[in-house]
N, C-alpha and C positions, 0 to 999 in steps of 0.2 A: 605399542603404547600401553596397554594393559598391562604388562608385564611390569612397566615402569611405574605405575600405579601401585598394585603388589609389593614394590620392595620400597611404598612408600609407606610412612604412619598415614590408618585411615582417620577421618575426621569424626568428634563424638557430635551426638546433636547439639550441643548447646553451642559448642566451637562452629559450625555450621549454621546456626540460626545468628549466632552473633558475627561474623564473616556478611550474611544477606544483608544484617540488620544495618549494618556499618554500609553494604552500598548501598541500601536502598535509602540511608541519611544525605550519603553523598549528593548521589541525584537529586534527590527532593531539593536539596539544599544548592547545587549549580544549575538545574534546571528553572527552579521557581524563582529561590530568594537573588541569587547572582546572574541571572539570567543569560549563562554561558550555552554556548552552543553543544546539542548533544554529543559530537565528535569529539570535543576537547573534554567533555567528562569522563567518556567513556574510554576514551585514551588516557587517562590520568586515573582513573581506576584499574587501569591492569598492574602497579606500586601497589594499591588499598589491596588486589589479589595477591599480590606476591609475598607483601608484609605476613600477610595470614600462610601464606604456603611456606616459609623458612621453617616454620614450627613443625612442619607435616615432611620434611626432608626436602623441599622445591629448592632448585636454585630460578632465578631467573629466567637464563639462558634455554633450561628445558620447558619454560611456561611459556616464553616466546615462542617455540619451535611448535607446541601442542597450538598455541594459536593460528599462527600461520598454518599451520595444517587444517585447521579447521576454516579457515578464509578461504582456503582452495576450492574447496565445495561450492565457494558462493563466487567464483568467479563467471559463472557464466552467468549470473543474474547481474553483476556490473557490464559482459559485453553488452549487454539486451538493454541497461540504461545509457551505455551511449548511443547506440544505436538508435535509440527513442528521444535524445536529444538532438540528434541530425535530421531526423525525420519530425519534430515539431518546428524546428528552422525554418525546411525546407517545403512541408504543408503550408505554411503560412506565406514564406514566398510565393509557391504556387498557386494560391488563391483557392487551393483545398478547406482551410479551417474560413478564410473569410465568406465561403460560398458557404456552408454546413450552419453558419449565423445567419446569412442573409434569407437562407429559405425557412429558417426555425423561427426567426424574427417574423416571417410574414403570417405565418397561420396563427400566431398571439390573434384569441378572438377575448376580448371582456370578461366575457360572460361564466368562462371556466378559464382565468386566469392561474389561479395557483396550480390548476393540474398543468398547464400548458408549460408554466414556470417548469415543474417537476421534470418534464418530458424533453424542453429545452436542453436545461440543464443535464441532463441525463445525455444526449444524443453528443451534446460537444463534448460530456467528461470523455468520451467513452471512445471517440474521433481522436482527442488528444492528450486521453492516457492521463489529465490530470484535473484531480476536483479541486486543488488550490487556484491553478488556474482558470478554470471554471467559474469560483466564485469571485475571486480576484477583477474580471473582467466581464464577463455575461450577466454575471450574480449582479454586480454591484448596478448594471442596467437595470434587470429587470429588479431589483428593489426599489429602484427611483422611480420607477414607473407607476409600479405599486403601489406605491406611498401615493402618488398622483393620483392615481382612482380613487383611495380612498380606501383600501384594503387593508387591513396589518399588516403592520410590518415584520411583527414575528412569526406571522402566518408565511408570507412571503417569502422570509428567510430560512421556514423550516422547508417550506417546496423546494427553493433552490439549494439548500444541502443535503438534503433527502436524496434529488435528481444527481446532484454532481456525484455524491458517494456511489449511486447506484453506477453509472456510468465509467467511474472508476475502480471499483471494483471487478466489472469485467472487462478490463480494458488490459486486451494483452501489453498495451504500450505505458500500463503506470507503474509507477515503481514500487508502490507500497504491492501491489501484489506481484511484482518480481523479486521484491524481498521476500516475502511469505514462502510463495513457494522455494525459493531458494534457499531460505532454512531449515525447513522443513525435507527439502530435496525428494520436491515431488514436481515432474513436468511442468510448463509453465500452464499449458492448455489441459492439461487435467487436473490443475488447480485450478481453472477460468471453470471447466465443464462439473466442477462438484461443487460450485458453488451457485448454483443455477438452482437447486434444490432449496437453497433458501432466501437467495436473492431477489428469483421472477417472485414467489409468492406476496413476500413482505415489499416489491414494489407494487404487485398490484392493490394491495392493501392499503396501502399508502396513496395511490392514488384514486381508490374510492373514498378515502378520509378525506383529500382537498375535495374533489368533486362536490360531497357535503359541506364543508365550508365554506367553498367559493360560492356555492348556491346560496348565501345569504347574506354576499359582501355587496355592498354595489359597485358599479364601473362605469359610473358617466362619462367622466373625462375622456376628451381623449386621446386619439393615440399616436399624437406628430409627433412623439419623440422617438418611437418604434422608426417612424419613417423617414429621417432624420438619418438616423444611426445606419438605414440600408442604402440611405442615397450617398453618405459618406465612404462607404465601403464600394460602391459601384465608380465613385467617382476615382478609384486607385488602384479598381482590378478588374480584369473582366470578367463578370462573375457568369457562369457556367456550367454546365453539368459535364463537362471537359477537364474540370479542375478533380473530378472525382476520382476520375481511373483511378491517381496511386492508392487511393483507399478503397476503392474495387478490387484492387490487384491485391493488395493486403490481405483482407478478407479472405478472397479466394486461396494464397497461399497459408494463411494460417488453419483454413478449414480443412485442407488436403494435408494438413499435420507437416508442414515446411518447420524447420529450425525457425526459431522467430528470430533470431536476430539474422541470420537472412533475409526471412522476409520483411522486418521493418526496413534494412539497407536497401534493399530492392525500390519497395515504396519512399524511402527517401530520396535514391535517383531520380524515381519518377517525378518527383516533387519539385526535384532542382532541376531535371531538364526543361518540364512544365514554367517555371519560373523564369528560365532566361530567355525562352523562346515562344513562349506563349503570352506572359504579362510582362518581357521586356524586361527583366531586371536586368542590373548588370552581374555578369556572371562573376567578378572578384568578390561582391557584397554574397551575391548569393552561397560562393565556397566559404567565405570566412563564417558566415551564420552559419556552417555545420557545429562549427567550435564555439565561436562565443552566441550565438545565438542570431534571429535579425535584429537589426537595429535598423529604421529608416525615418526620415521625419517627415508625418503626414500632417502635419500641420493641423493637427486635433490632438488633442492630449486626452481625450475620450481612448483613440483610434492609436496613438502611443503607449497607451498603460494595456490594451487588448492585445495587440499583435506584436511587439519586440519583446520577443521571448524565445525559448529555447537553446538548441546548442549543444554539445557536451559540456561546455562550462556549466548548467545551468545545472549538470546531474553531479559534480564533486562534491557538493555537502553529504548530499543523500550517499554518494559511495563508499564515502570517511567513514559514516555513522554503520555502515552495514559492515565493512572491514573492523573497525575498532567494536561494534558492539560482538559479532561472529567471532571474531577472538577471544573476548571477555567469555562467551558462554562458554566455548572449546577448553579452555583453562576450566572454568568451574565442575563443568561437567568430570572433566578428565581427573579432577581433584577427589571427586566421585562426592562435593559436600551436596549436591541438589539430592541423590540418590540417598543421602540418610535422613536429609531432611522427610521425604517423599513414601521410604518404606513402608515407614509404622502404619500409613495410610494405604499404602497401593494393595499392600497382603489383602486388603478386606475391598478393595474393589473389583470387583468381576463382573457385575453387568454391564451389557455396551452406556445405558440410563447413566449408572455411577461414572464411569470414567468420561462418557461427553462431560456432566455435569461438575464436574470436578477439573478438566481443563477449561471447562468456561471460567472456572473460580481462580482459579492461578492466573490465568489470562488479566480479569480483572482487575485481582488485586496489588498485579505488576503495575500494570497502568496508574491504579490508585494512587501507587507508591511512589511512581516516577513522572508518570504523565507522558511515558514513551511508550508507544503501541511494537517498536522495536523491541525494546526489552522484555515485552511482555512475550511477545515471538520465542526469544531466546528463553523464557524460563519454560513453557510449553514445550518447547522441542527439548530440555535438558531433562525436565521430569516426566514426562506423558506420553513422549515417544516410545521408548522403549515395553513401557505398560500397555499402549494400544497393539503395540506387536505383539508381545504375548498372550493378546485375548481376540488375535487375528483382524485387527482392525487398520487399514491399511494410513498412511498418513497424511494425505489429502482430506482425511476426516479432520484432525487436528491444525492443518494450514485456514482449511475452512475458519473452523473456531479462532483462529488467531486474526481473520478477518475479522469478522462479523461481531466478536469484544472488541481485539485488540485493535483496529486501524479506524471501527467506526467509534467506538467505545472511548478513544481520546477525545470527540465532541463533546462529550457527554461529562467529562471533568471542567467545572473552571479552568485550572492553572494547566490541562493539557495543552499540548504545543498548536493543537488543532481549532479546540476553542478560543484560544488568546488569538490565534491569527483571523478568526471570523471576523470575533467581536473588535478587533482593530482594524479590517477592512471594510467590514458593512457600516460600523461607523453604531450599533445597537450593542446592548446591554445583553449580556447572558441570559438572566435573566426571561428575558422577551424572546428569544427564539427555543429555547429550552422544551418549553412544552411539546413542540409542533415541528422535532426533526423524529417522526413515526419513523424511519426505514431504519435510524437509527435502536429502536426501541425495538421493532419486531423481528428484524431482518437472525437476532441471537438468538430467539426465542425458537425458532424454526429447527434448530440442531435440535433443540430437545425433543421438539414433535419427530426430527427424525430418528431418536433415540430411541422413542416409547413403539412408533409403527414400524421402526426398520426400514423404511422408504429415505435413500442417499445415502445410505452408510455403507462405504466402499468394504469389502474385507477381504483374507486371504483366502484362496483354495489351499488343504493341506500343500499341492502339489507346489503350489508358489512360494510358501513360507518355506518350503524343504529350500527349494533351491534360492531363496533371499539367505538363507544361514550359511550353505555350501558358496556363496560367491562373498558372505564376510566373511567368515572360515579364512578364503583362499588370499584375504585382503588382511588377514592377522599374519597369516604365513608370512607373505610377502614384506610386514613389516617387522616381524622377527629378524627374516635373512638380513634385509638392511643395514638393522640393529647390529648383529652379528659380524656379519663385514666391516663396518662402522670399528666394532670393537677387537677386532684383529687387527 
């Protein structure tokens, strides 16, 4: 593929920045003002890439193929998302996720409610792999509750997104960090295990910030609707420390370094066996919620908007958006316009300080432009990568930082995809939780402390980078002959 590159016109900077400037209108403009879904933009910008590549010698045909090659990489982060939707199905059948509320729900004491909030929330993202859902459903309890005692609500809102992102972030079962790493094409668990360096801190931070605020709310009221919400849940499963194995078993096979999308399937059996023979389901509902999700009617619409969810249906948006956005960057890249963009700049970066610092900033200003923590992904991995390599910095440094801007970093915009779904589920004004989502705020901050003391910055030993070169070496080879045969 390089080669194909070579016998292309290369791009000058301003054809390059006007190429970015032109997608990053697109987005802004289908994202915000037409409010299309990310998959359908970023699928209709690889035409906005092609228009631009005719001039540079691309046909089409060859920009497809450099895509799709680059989707390949990211297949094994879409097994791992269905895998995660059969296994949030079948938790839930099993009375896994409803047990993991019922006992979170009970230790809510008053007194230090928004840390409790934080912890909730954090314990279920983190169970079931997703802070949307998190917020969507626990979140929107414990905000009402909230409100009920008499505590902010934006206080309240920032504990529980603070909790859910942190939860979701190491949660081998959420997508956004099966995307990350699978961008970046760094292990799924040693993108979970380097990001511990700036997650635990900035959560515990976070959680002596509510601690001080809760200490000055009050919390009279009280708390039948906490009890309420457990006796509904008891009355449609058996709720027990029986329900936990498949996420005992999880654990334990993720910490002995199992394939994760083994082990989530594993845990998801466990989940559907537990379900039809433990809580009685019936077993045709229980198999069909691998695929579209559960669906049951509990006669609460509380306990309906909580628990019917999941599936692999429920992961198609999120796989489109990671296929079409991972193609788009594979073209740009391969077009080598991020690389002129990036040069004038990269020659003069050489401390680990500069280059953390400077993918924080691309990270950012993607999101800014687009309000996709995805795209922000892919301009990080097109321009940064290559630069952390050659100053021996491995790239689980960079997946990191595409976290910690790019996935929490979309709250933190208005018209990001993450803010607009708060502020239209909690039912609150930007605004009012803005101040008071800290994990947001700190959790990026932490790369830089790791920047300055060298504490979590993964890097290469000469001995590793020899052989990282000799195994892409042997992966150039291998697509020369291809080439070659192809052309005979």
């Amino acid at each position: 593929m390089e080669d194909l590159v070579l016998m292309k016109k290369r791009p000058t900077f301003g054809y390059s920045l006007l190429l970015l400037v032109s997608l990053a209108a697109m987005l802004i403009v289908g994202l915000t003002i037409l409010k299309a879904p990310l998959a359908v933009v970023m699928f209709l910008a690889w035409l906005v890439v092609n228009l631009f590549a005719i001039k540079l010698g691309y046909t089409y045909n060859e920009l497809e193929k450099i895509g799709i090659k680059q989707v390949g990489k990211s297949l094994q982060s879409v097994v791992i998302m269905l895998a995660v939707g059969v296994l949030i199905s079948s938790w839930i059948a099993s009375g896994t996720v409803p047990t993991i509320i019922y006992y979170g729900l009970k230790i809510i004491n008053p007194k230090y409610y928004l840390a409790t909030t934080l912890i909730i929330c954090a314990i279920v993202s983190m169970f079931t792999g997703t802070s949307w859902g998190t917020i969507g459903t626990v979140g929107v309890a414990l905000l009402g509750i909230g409100i009920s005692m008499g505590i902010n609500p934006g206080m309240v809102a920032g504990a529980l997104i603070s909790g859910s992102w942190f939860g979701d972030k190491l949660s081998p079962l959420s997508d956004t960090t099966n995307f990350q790493s699978g961008v970046m094409g760094v292990p799924l668990m040693t993108h979970v295990k380097h990001m511990l360096y700036t997650t635990v801190p900035a959560f515990i931070i976070s959680l002596i910030l509510f601690l001080i605020l809760g200490s000055g709310q009050t919390a009279d009221a009280d708390i039948h609707a906490i009890e309420v919400v457990g006796e509904s849940l008891k009355n449609f499963y058996t709720i027990s420390p029986i329900t936990l194995i498949p996420l005992i078993v999880v654990v334990i096979l993720l910490v002995k370094q199992r394939p994760a999308s083994q082990s989530i399937l594993i845990g998801g059996v466990l989940g559907m066996i537990l379900a039809i023979f433990y809580q009685k389901f019936d077993a045709t509902l229980v198999l069909n919620s691998a695929l579209k999700g559960f669906e049951y009617d509990f006669k609460d619409e509380f306990l309906n908007t909580l628990l019917n969810r999941g599936g692999m249906d429920s992961m198609t948006r999120t796989i489109q958006a990671l296929i079409f956005t991972t193609a788009l960057g594979g073209m740009i890249r391969e077009m080598d316009i991020l690389n002129v963009i990036i040069e004038p700049i990269g020659k003069k970066l050489k401390s680990t300080f500069s280059l953390i610092f400077s993918a924080m900033f691309v990270d950012y200003l993607s999101i800014a432009l687009t309000g996709s923590h995805m795209f922000g992904a892919i301009m990080v991995e097109s321009t940064m990568l290559d630069l952390f390599k050659k100053n021996k910095l491995k790239p689980e440094n960079a997946s990191r930082i595409s976290e910690d801007c790019g996935t929490l970093g979309v709250t933190l915009i208005p018209y990001g995809v993450t803010a607009m779904f708060i502020v239209d589920t909690l039912g609150i004004d930007f605004a009012t939780f803005i101040p008071f989502v800290f994990f947001c705020y700190i959790s990026p901050l932490f790369n830089l402390v790791c920047a300055v003391t060298g504490i979590g910055i993964a890097r290469y030993t000469d001995e590793e980078l020899e052989e990282l070169e000799r195994l892409e070496e042997l992966e150039r080879l291998e697509e020369l002959e291809k080439l070659e045969m192809k052309e005979e």
